[in-house]
C-alpha positions in Angstrom: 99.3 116.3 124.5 95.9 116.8 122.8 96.3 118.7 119.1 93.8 119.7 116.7 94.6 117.6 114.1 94.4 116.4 110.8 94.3 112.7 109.2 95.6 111.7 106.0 93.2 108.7 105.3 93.2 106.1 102.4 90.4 104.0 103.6 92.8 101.2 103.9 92.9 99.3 107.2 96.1 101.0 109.0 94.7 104.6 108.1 91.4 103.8 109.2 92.6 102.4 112.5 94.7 106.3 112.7 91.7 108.1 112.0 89.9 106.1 115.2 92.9 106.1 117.1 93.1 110.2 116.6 89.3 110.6 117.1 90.3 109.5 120.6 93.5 111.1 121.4 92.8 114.3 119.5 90.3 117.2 118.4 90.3 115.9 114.5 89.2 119.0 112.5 89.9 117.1 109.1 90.3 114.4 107.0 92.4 114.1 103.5 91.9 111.4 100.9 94.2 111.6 97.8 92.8 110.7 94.4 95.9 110.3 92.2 95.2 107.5 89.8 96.1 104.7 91.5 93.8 101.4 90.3 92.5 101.2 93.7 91.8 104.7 94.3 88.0 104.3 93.5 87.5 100.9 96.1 89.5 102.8 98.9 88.1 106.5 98.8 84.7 105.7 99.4 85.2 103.6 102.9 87.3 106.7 103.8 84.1 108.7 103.3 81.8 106.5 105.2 84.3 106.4 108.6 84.7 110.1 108.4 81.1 110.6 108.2 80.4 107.8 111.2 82.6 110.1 113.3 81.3 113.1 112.4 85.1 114.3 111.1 85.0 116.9 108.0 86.7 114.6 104.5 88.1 116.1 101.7 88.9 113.8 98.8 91.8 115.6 96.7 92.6 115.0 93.0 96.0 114.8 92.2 95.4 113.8 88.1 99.0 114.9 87.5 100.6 112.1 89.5 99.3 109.6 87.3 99.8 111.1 84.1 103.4 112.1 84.6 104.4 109.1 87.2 105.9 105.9 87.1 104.2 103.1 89.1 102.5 100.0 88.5 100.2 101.1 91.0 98.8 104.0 88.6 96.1 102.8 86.1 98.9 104.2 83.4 100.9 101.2 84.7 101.2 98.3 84.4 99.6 94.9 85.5 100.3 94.7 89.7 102.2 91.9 91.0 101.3 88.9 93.1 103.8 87.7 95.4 104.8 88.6 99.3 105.0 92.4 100.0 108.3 92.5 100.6 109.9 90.7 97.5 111.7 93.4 94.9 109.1 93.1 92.3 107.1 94.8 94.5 108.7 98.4 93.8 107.1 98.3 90.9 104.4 99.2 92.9 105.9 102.6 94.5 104.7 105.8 93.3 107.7 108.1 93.2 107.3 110.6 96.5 103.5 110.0 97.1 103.8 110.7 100.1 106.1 113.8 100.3 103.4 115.5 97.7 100.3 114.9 99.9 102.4 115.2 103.2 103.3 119.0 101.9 99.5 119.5 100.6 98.1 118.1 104.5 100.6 120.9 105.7 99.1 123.6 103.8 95.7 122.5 104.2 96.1 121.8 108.0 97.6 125.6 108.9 95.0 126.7 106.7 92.5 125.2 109.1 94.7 126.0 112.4 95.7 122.6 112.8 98.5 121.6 114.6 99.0 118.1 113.6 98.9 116.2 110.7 98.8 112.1 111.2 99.8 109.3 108.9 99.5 105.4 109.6 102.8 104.8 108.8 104.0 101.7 110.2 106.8 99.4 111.1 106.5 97.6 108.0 106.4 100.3 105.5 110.0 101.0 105.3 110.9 98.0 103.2 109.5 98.8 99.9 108.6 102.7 100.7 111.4 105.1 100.5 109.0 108.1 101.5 107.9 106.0 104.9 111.4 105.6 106.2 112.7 107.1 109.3 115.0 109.9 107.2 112.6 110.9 105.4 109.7 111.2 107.9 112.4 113.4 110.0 113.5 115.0 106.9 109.6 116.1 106.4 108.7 116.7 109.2 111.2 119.1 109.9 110.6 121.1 106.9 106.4 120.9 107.3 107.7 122.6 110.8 109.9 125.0 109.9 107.6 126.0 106.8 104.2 127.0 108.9 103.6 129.9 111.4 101.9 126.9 113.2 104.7 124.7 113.3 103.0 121.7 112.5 103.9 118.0 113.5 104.1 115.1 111.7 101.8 112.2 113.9 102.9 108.7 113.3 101.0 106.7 116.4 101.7 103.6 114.5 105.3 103.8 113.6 106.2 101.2 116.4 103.8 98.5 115.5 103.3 96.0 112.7 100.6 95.3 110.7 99.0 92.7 112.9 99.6 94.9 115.9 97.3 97.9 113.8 94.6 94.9 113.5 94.2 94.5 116.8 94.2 98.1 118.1 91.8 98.8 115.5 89.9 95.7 116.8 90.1 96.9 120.3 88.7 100.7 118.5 85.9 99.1 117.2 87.0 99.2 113.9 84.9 97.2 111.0 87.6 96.3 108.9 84.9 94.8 105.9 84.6 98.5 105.6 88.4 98.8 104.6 90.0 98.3 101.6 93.8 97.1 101.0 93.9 95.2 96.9 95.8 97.3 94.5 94.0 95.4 91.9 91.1 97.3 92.4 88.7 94.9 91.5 84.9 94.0 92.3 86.9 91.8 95.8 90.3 91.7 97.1 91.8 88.9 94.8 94.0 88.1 98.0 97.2 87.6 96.3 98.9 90.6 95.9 101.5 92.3 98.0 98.6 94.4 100.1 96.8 91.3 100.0 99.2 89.0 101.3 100.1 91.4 104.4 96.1 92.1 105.1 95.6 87.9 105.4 99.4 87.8 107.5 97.9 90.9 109.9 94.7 89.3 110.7 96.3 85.6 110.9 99.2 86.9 113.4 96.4 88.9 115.6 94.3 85.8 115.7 91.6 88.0 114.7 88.7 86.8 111.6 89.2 88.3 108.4 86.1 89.3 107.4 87.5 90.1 103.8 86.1 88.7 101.0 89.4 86.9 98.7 89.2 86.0 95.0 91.8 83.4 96.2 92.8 82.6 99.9 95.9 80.3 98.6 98.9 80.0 100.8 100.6 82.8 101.9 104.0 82.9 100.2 107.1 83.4 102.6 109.3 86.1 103.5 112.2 87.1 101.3 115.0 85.5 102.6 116.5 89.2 102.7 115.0 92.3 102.9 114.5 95.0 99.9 116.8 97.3 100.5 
């Protein structure tokens, strides 16, 4: 059923691909961006911008300073250096900022009842739940129930990706006419995607399992590493 909705975007490539996928399936009233200190916050925000603007969707970029002065992550430019390696290998927790996505899920809700809204979407994907805590299928119920139950407009948590993986998300946003050069995924947050970190590694995967043509530029397009013989629990 068609909602009025509203899209939390990142500027990466799976929220991108939600905010096209909602402009068709929805009325989207409104797009969030979350400025929280993250080293990539400054690469990403801007290509969030540029698609909202293409689609004529009203963006909000939302500063959240005290995330990265009180938080933990080595995601946060308070951090420390981000590590290279497959995305699903332990070290890469040390990229997780603690509840990141409880705290702008809960400030979407506000913001979307506040512009009658009905829905709120996240890109949230197959994947995520293997390093993410606040991705996982508890607590997206968990959440959603209590973004519900806490707004006259009982408002819905949107997940239209939570089936598919990553390479899956390339090729619908292909098929969306998405330009994924205007995405950006690096948590290095440097002048190109140095193509080697966790959010590198699963951008080169995405495109290489779609049979799709990266048209990222790579500091390094070295072999992928493999998948963790188990996964991070």
């Amino acid at each position: 059923m068609k909602k009025k909705v509203v899209v939390l975007i990142s500027g990466g490539m799976d929220s991108v691909a939600a905010l096209y996928e909602a402009h068709r399936q929805h009325e989207t009233v409104g797009a969030l961006s979350f400025d929280y200190g993250s080293k990539h916050n400054h690469k990403e925000i801007p290509f969030a911008q540029r698609h909202c603007q293409a689609l004529g969707i009203p963006h909000r970029a939302i500063r959240l300073d005290f995330v990265g002065q009180l938080f933990k992550s080595d995601l946060l430019k308070s951090g420390g250096a981000i590590p290279d390696g497959h995305y699903e290998q332990q070290n890469m927790k040390q990229t997780v900022v603690p509840f990141r996505n409880g705290i702008m899920l809960a400030v979407a809700g506000g913001y979307a009842e506040s512009i009658e809204a009905q829905g709120l979407v996240i890109a949230a994907h197959s994947g995520d739940h293997a390093i993410y805590p606040d991705c996982r299928e508890d607590f997206m119920k968990a959440m959603g129930d209590a973004i519900r139950l806490g707004t006259y407009a009982a408002i819905e948590i949107l997940r239209p990706f939570i089936h598919n993986t990553k390479a899956e998300i390339a090729q619908r946003g292909h098929e969306l006419g998405v330009d994924f050069a205007q995405t950006w995924s690096c948590y290095k947050g440097e002048d190109v995607h140095c193509g080697t970190c966790g959010t590198c590694v699963e951008r080169r995967e995405a495109f290489q399992v779609a049979g799709l043509v990266d048209p990222t530029v790579y500091a390094s397009t070295s072999p992928l590493p493999p998948k963790p013989a188990a996964a991070v629990a």
